[in-house]
C-alpha positions in Angstrom: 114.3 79.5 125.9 117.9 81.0 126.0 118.4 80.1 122.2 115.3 81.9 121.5 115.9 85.1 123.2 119.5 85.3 121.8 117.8 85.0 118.6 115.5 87.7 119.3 118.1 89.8 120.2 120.1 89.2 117.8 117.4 89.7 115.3 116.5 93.3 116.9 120.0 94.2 116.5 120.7 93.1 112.7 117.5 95.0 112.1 118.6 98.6 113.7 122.2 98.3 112.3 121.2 97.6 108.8 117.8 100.3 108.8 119.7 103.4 107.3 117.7 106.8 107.3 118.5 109.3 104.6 117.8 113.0 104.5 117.9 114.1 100.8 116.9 117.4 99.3 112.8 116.9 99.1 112.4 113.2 100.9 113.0 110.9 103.4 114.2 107.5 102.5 113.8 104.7 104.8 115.9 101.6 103.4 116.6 98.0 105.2 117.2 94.4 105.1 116.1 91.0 107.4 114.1 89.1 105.4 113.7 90.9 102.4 115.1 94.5 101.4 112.9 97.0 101.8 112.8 100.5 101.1 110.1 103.5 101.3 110.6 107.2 100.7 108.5 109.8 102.6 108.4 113.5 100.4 108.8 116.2 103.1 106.1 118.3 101.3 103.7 114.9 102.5 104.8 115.0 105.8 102.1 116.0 108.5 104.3 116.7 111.1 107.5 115.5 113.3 106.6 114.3 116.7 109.7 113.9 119.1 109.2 112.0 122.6 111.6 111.2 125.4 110.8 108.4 127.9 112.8 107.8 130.7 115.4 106.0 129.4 115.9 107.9 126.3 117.0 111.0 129.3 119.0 108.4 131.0 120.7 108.1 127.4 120.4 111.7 126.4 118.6 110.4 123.4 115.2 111.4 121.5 112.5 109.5 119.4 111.6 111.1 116.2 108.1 110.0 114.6 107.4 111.0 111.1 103.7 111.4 109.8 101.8 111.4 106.7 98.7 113.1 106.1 96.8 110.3 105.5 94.0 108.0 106.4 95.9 104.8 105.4 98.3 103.7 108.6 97.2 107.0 110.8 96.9 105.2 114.1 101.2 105.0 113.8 103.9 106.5 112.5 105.1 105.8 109.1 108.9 106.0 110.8 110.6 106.7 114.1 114.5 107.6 114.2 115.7 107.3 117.7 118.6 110.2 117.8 120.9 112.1 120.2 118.9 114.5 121.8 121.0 117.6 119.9 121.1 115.9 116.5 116.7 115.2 117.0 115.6 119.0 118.1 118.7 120.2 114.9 116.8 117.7 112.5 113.4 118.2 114.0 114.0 122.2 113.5 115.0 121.7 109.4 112.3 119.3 108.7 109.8 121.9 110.6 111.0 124.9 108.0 110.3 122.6 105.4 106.9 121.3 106.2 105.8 124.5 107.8 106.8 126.4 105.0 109.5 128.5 106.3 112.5 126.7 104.4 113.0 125.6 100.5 113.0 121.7 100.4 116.7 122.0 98.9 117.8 124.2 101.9 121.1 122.9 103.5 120.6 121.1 106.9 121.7 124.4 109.3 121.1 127.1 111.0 119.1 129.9 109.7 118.2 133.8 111.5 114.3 132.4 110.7 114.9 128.9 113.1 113.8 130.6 116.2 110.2 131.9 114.7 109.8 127.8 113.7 107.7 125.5 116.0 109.8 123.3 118.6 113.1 125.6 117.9 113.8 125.2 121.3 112.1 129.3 122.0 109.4 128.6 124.7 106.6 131.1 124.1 103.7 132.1 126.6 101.0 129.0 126.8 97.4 129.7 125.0 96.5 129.1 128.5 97.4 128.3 131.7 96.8 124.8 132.9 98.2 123.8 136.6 99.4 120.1 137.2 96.2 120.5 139.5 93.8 121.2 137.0 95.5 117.9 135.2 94.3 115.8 138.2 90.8 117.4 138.2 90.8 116.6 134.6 91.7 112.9 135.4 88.9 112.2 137.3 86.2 114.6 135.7 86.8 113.9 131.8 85.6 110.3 132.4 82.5 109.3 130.9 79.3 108.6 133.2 79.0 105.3 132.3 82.8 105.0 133.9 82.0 106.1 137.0 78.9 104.8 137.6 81.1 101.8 137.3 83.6 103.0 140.0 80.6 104.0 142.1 79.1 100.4 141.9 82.4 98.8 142.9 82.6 101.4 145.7 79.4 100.0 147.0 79.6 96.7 146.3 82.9 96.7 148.3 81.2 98.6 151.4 79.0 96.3 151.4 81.0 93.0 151.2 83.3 94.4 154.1 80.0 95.4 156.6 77.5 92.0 155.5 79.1 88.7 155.8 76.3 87.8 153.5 77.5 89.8 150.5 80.9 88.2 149.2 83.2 89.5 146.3 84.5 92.6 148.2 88.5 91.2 146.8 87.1 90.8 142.9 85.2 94.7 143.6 88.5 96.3 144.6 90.4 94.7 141.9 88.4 95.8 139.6 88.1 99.8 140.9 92.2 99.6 140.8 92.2 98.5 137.3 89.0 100.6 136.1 89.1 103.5 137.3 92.7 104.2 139.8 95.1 103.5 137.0 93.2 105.5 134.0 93.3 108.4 136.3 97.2 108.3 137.3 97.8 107.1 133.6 95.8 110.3 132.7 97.9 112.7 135.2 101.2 111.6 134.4 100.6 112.0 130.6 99.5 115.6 130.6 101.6 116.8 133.5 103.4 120.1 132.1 101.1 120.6 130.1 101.6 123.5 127.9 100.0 125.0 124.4 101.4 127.6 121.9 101.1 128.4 118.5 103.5 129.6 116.3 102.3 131.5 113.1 99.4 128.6 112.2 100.7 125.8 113.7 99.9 124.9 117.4 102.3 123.1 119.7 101.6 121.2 122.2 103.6 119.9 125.2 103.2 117.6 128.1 104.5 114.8 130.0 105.8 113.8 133.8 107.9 110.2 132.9 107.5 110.5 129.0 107.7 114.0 127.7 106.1 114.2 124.6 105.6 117.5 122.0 102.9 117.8 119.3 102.9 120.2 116.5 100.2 120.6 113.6 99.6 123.4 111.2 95.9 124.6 111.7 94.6 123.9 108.2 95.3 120.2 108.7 92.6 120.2 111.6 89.8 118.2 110.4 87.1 119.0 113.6 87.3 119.8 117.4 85.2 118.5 119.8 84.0 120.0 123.0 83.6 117.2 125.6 81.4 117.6 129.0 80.8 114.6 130.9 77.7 114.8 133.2 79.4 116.2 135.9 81.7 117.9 134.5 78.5 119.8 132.9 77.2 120.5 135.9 80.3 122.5 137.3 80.1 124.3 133.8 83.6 122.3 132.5 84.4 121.3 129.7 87.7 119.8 127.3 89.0 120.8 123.7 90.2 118.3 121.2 91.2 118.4 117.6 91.1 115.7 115.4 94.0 115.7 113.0 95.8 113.3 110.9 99.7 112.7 111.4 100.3 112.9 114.6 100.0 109.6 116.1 103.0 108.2 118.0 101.2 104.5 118.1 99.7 105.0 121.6 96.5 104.9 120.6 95.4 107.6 123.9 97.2 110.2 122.3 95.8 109.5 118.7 93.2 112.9 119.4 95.6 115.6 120.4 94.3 117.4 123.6 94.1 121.1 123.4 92.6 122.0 126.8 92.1 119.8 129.7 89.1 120.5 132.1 88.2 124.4 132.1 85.3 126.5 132.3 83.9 126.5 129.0 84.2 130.7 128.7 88.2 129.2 129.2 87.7 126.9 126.4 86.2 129.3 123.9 88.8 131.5 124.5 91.8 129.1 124.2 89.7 127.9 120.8 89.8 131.6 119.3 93.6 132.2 119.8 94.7 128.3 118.7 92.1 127.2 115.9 90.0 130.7 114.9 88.7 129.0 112.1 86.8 126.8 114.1 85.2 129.7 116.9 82.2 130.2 115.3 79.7 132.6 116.4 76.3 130.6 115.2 73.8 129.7 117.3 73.2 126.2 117.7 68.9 125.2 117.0 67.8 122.4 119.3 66.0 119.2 117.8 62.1 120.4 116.6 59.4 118.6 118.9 58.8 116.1 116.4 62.8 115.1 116.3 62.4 115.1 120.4 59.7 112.7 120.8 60.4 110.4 118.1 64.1 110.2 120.4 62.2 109.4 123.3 59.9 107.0 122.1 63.0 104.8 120.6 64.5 104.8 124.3 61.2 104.2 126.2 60.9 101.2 123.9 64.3 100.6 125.3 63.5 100.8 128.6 60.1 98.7 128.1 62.1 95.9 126.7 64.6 96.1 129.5 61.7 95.7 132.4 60.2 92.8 130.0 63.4 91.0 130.5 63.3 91.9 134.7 60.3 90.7 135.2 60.8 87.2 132.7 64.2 87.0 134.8 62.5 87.2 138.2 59.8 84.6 137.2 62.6 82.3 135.9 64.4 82.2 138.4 62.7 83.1 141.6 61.9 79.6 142.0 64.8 77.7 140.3 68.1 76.6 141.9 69.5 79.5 141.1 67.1 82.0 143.2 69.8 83.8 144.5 70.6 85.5 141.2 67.0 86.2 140.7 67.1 90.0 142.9 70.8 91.1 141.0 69.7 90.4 137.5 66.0 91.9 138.0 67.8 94.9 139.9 70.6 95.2 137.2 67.6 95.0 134.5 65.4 97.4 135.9 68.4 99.8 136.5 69.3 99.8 132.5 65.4 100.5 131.8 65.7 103.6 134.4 68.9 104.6 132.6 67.5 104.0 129.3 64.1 106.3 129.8 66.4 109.1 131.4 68.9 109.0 128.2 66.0 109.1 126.0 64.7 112.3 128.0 68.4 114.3 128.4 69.5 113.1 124.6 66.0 115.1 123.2 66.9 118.1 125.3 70.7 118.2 124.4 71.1 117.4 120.9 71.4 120.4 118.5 72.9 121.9 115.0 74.7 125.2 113.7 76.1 126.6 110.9 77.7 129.7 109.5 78.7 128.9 106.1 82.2 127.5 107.1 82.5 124.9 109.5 78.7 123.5 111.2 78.1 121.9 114.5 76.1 118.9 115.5 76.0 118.5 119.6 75.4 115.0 120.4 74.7 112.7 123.3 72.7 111.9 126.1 74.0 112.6 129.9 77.3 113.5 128.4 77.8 116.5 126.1 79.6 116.7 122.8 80.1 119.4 120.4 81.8 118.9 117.5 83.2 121.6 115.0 83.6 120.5 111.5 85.5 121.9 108.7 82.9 121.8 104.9 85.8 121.3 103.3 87.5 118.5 105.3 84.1 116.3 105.1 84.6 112.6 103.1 81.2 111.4 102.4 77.7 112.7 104.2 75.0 110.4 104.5 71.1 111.1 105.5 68.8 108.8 107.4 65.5 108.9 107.7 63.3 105.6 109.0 59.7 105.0 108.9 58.7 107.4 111.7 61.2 109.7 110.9 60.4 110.3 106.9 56.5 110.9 108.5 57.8 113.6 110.8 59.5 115.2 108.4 62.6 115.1 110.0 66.3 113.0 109.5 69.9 112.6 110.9 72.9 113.1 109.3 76.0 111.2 109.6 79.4 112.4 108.8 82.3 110.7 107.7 85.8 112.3 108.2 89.7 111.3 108.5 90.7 111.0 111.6 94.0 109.3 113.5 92.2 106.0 113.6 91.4 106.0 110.1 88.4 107.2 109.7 85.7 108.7 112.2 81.5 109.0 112.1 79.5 111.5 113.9 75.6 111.2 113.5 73.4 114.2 114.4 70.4 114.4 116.3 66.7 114.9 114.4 66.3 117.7 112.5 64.4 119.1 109.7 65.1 117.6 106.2 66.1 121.0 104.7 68.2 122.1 107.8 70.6 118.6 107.5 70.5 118.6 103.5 72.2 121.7 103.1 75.4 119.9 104.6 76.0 118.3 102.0 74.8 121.1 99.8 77.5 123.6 100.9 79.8 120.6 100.7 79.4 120.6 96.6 78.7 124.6 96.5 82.0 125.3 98.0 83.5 122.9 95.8 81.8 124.2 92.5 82.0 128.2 93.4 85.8 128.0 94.2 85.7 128.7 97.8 87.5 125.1 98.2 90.9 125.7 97.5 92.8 122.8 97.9 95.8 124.2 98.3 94.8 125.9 101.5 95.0 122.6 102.8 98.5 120.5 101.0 
């Protein structure tokens, strides 16, 4: 065992002292040796942006992590390089390779100071926030941006403890509060330590964002590499009129995958939200109203979930026959009650998913709200969409309605939102404006290199 961890340490080492990092005129060339020699250049003008992040020990060591992104599906859950720095050398470095991607600096500029550094994101100039966001709206935010299904979780455990320490025939109350500490206590203190500080600016067109208690991390992206932004309301979130903002851009992971989706506002009235939305991303505020699902896209949503819902009593009632009178009787209430619970939960999605779901569009980005007891709305860019598909089933083409799925890049790789059911002519002109931009001119990619 001591061989083997000298050997890994050893190995560590060699690897760090022979990785060299080299900052030409237009690129970033990575170059090293274990194994094999290897060697990869990164072209500043690819770059998507330079994260920097500083755990705990890197302030003990007055260091700083650099992570360097592409703009690109392939390998966008990590960075394509991290440089770990003295903390001056990181934010003099970060500041040069800002000017360059942002735009503010020739790639062949010399590596110092300039009179434009202090108008460039992360110069070390800490503008007003978007919006104000107290390390107490961070811990609302920690326990209200969960999904329902997560706390109705916690609130089973809750229950199922209670009970085990009040009935001596009811055992498990250890394995229940085992699993509420790992469920739901460390998600939310994981949560409140992450975005504490949390700040947001914005810097000509490109938004920063800050935050971190133990490991302070800062985001920037420019605002035509946004790709969507989503609108989350969890159930009861929704029902105290609360909502979150995140923007789905790629070249900005660090390789945590919970940061993948930057977070633009954590839990605010949505009136908050809209506002923060119009001064960070304004190409995404639009003013459409969004059309609800036509009654025949409604009940053809319902009847798939009460079928749902019937199959789910079907299999409470078989359970309770097989095993009411069976050696293993005790089982027979839990898995009937469990059962019948889904088939209530499953007839009530049906019911809120028909009523919520609903479509915009104003020419330059659309909208599809999704889900069931938990709200979605997502904003997409025409111009950022990959591929667009349109389903329609049996009852669906005899309706004359259909769904839409769209396919996007996204900091996972790629990401798929499907739209409720709406008219066929509604959902086909997705794809429509899709090629129209792209045949009239109005796409311009160069808006978006």
């Amino acid at each position: 065992m001591c061989i083997l961890t000298v050997l890994n340490a050893y190995s560590c080492w060699y690897i760090v002292e022979h990785t060299v990092f080299t900052f030409d005129g237009n690129k970033l060339t990575v170059s090293g040796k274990f194994v094999s020699r290897n060697k990869s250049e990164i072209q500043y003008s690819r770059m998507a942006s330079v994260g920097i992040t500083r755990s705990i020990l890197d302030r003990m060591l007055g260091v700083s992590t650099l992570t360097f992104n592409v703009n690109s599906g392939v390998n966008s859950s990590a960075p394509d390089a991290t440089l770990c720095i003295e903390r001056e050398e990181a934010e003099r470095l970060r500041t040069y390779l800002n000017g360059v991607i942002f735009g503010m600096r020739q790639e062949d500029a010399p590596l110092q100071e300039t009179a434009d550094d202090a108008r460039m994101p992360d110069a070390g100039v800490h503008r007003e926030s978007l919006v104000k966001v107290t390390n107490r709206e961070i811990i609302v935010h920690s326990f209200l941006s969960q999904s329902s299904p997560q706390l109705l979780l916690a609130l089973a455990l809750i229950v199922w403890g209670a009970w085990s320490a009040l009935s001596e025939s009811v055992s498990g109350g250890d394995i229940a509060l085992y699993l509420f500490v790992l469920e739901e206590v460390i998600p939310i203190v994981s949560v409140c330590c992450r975005y504490y500080n949390y700040r947001i600016e914005r810097a000509g067109d490109t938004v920063v964002v800050e935050y971190g208690m133990f490991t302070q991390k800062t985001v920037s992206f420019r605002e035509n590499k946004v790709n969507s932004v989503r609108m989350r309301s969890p159930a009861f979130a929704r029902a105290l009129g609360l909502c979150t903002l995140e923007a789905e851009v790629v070249g900005t992971a660090n390789g945590n995958g919970d940061d993948a989706v930057p977070l633009l506002c954590p839990m605010k009235k949505r009136e908050d939200v809209l506002a923060l939305l119009e001064k960070a991303l304004p190409g995404f505020a639009s003013q459409a109203g969004t059309v609800p699902q036509p009654k025949a896209g409604k009940h053809i949503c319902i009847l798939y979930w009460s079928v749902a819902a019937a199959l789910f009593a079907a299999a409470a009632g078989i359970s309770w026959y097989l095993l009411d009178d069976s050696e293993y009787s005790m089982l027979a209430l839990p898995a009937a009650a469990v059962l019948l619970l889904s088939a209530a939960g499953s007839a009530a999605y049906g019911l809120c998913a028909a009523g919520l779901r609903a479509f915009a569009s104003d020419g330059s980005i659309f909208v599809f709200v999704t889900g069931g007891f938990d709200r979605s709305e997502t904003r997409f860019n025409y111009d950022k969409v990959q591929s667009v598909d349109i389903l329609a089933g049996p009852m669906e083409r005899r309706n004359g309605v259909c769904r839409c799925s769209v396919r996007m890049l996204s900091a996972r790789g790629f990401s798929t939102v499907t739209s409720g059911r709406f008219s066929e002519e509604d959902l086909r002109a997705v794809p429509g404006t899709v090629m129209a931009r792209i045949l009239d001119g109005r796409y311009d990619w160069r808006r978006y290199s």
